[in-house]
N, C-alpha and C positions, 0 to 999 in steps of 0.2 A: 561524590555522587552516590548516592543511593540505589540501589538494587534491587529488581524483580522478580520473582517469580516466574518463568516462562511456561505459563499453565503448571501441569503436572510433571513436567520435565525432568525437574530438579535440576535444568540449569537457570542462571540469575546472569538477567539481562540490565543495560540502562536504561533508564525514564526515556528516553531519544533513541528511535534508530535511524542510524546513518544509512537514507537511501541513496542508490546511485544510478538511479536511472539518466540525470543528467550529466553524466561520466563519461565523453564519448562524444560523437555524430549526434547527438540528439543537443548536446546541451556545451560543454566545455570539450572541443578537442584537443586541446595540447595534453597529455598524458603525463605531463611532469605536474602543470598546474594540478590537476586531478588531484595524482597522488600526493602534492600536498595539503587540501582539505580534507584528504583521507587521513592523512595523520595526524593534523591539529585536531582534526574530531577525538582521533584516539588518544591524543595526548590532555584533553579535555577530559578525557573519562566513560567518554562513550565505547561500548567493546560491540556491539551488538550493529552489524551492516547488512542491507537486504541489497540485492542487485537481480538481473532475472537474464534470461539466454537472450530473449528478445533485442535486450535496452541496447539501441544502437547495434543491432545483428552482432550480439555478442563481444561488441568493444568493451563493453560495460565491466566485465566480467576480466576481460583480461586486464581493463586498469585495476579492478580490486587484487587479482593476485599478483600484480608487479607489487601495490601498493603493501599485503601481507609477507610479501618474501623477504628473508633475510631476517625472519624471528619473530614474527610479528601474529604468526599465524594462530597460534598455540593460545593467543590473548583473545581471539576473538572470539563470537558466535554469530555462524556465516550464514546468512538466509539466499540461498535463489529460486529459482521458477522455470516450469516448464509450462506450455501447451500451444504456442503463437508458433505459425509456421518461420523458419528460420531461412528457405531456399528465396523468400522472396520478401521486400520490405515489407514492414507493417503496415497493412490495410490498402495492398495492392494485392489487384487477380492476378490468379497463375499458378503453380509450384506445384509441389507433388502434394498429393492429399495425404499420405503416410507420413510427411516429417510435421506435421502438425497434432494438436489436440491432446487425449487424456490415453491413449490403449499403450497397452504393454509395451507394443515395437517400437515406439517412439519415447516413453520414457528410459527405458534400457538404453536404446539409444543415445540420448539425447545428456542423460548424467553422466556418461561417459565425456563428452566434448566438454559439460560444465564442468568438470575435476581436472580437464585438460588447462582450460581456460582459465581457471582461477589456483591452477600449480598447487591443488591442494590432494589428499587420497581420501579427504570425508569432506563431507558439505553435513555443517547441523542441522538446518532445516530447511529441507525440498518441499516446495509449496507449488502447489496446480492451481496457476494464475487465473483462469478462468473454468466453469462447468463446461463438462462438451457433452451436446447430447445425443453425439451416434456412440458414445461409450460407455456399458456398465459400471457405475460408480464399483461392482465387486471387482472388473477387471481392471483398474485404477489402484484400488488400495491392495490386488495382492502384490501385482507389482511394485509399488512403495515396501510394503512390508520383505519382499526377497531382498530390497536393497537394501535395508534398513538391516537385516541378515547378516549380507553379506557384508557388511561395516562400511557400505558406500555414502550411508545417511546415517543420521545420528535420530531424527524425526522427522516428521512429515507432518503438511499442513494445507489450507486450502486459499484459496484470494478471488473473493468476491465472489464466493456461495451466497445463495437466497438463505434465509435461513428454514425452509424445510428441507431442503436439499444437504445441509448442515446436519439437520437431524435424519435425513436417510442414511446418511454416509454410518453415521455413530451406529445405526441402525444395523447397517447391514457386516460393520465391521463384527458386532457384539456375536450377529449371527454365527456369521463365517469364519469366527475365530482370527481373524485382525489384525495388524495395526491399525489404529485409528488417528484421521486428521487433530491433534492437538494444537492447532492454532488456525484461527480467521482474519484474515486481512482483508477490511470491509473499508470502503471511502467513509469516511468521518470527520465531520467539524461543524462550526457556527452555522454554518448554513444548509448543513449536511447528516441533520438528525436523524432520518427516517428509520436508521438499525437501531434507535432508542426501545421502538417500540415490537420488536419482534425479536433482531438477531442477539442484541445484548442478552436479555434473558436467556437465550437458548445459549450460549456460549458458555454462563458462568452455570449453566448446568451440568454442562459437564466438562465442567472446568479447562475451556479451552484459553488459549492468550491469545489475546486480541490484540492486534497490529494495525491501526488505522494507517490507510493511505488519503493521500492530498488534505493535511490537516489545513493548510492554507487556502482551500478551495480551488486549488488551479492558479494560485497569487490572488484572488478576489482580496481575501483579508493579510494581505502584504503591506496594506497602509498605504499603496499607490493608487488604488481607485475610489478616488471623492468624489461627489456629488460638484458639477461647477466646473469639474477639469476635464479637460483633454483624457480619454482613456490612452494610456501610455503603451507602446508597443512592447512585444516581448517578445521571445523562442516562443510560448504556447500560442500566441494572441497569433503569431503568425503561420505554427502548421495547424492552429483549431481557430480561424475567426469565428466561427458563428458561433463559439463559446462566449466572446468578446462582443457581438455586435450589436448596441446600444439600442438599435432600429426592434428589437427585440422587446416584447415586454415584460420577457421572463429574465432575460439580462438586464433587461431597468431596475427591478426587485432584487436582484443581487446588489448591484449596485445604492441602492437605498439603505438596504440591509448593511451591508457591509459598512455605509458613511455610520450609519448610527452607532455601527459597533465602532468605529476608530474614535467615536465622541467621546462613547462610553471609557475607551481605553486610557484616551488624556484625564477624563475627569478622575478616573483611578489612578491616575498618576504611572503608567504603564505604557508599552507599546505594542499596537495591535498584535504586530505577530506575537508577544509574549502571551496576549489574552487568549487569541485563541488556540497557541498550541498547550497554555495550562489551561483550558477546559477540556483539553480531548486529554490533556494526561491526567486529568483529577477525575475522571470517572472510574469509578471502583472496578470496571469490568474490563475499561482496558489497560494493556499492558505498560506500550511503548508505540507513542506514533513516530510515523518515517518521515523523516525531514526530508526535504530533497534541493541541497544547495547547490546554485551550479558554481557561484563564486567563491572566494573566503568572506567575503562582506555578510552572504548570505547568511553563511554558517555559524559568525560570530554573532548577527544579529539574534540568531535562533537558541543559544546555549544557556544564555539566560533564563529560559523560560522556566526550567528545573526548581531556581527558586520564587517562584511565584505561588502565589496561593489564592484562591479567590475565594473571598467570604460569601456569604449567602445572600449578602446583600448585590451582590455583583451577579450572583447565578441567577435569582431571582429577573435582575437590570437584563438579563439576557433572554431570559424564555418571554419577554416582554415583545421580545425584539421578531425572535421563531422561538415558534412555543415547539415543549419538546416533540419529539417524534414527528419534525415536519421537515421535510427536504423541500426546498425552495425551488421550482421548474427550474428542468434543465439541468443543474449540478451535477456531475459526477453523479448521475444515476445509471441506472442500465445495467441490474443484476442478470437478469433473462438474457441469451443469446440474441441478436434478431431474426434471427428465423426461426425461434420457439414463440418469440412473441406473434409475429407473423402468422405461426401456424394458427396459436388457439385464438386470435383475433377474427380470421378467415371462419374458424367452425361457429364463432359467436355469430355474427353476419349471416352465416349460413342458420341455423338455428333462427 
């Protein structure tokens, strides 16, 4: 397998990274299953795993450092995430408003439990899952940067920045004398263009590594959802229906979308998932997109895609289909907070 670049790092990543969000309560709970997709991955060649504190209130996390211990650790390059409150499930009211978001007292906090949890004394790349906006992007990166210091991060990075927000951060590090966010994990795929037209170019400006999340769209382009069939239930379809619900006509255009591209894939002699996860890895700007298998089935189906190569004639056969720089309603959008969208929607109205 081949090696990347991970921005300006000077560490070298693989084409694939092994996400684990469905490691855990979320996705596969048996912890032996787990960790062995965890290790065919690595014995595949993949060195490069992202997991975050959230994914399953921290389950996630501890199956990746059962699955590194005993030698394993030293091979890898280890991605997690802070900012999701951790006292109360994701995207339930309640908790304490201090163990949530982007300020100092919570990151300090909070990579202390991820080094607990993942039995490790460095984590390579600490990445701020989402923007928060009651906190100073300056009091965000000085904190990265102390721990970054103190040898508790190896780098830091960002997940699902806007891309001006991307260029404030570089902004205010340059100021402030800094570390700065050297990687962006932005959703990206066939149906999921819309960082073609802003965030990519700011990324390879300043040279950050780009880490696409949900190359598969959420399973859209899994090759399970045709045109004609029964939409097939799932772990997502069942804690996000209205992702899934066909009554929709922003889910019927997915669904369209996606029949076309699996045509496209047979006629190329190929399978969907290999199509679209070698479009999001043949783009020059990004790095390494994050698989997220919950099975072994998944995972083998996914490894293949490294040698795939699509000719021009196949890239061309696709912006036919979403032309570039077009995110398809609904997908995996929703860079903005909702209640920043909220705000400056309310002053437009006003206005």
């Amino acid at each position: 397998m081949d090696y990347r670049s991970l921005g300006r790092t000077g560490m070298q990543v693989s084409p694939l990274c092994l996400g684990a969000m469905m490691f855990g309560a979320w996705g596969e709970p048996d912890h032996d299953t787990s960790i062995g997709i965890i290790h065919r991955a690595l014995d595949a060649g993949i060195n490069f795993i992202d997991t975050a504190d959230v994914y399953s209130q921290g389950e996630s996390e501890v199956i990746v450092g059962k699955a590194l211990a005993g030698g394993r650790r030293d091979d890898v390059i280890l991605a997690t995430k802070v900012h999701f409150p951790m006292d109360v499930p994701m995207g339930e009211p309640g908790g304490d408003p201090n163990r949530r978001g982007n300020s100092r007292r919570w990151i300090v906090a909070e990579v202390e439990n991820s080094l607990r949890r993942l039995q490790t004394d460095w984590i390579d790349l600490y990445q701020v899952h989402r923007p928060d906006p009651a906190t100073d992007v300056e009091e965000t990166l000085a904190a990265l940067t102390d721990l970054q210091r103190q040898g508790k991060i190896r780098a830091f990075g960002s997940s699902t920045f806007p891309a001006h927000q991307v260029v404030e951060a570089q902004w205010t590090a340059e100021r402030r004398a800094l570390g700065r966010f050297v990687t962006e994990q932005p959703p990206y795929s066939l149906l999921v263009r819309g960082i073609e037209a802003d965030l990519l170019p700011v990324t390879e400006k300043y040279g950050m590594g780009v880490l696409p999340w949900s190359p598969l769209a959420s399973g859209w382009l899994s090759g399970r959802y045709r045109k004609g069939q029964q939409v097939p239930e799932s772990t997502r379809s069942r804690r996000m229906p209205a992702r899934f619900d066909l009554s929709d006509p922003a889910n019927q255009r997915k669904l369209e979308a996606a029949d076309a591209f699996a045509v496209l894939a047979e006629k190329s002699g190929m399978s969907l998932v290999h199509l679209a996860l070698a479009f999001v890895m043949q783009h020059p700007a990004v790095t390494a997109p994050i698989i997220g298998p919950r099975t072994m089935e998944h995972l083998e189906s996914q490894l293949g895609a490294v040698d795939v190569t699509l000719t021009p004639e196949i890239l061309d056969a696709i912006d036919e289909i979403v032309p570039p720089g077009v995110t398809l309603s609904g997908v995996d959008e929703g860079y903005v907070p909702p209640s920043l969208t909220d705000k400056f929607l309310r002053r437009r109205r006003i206005a």
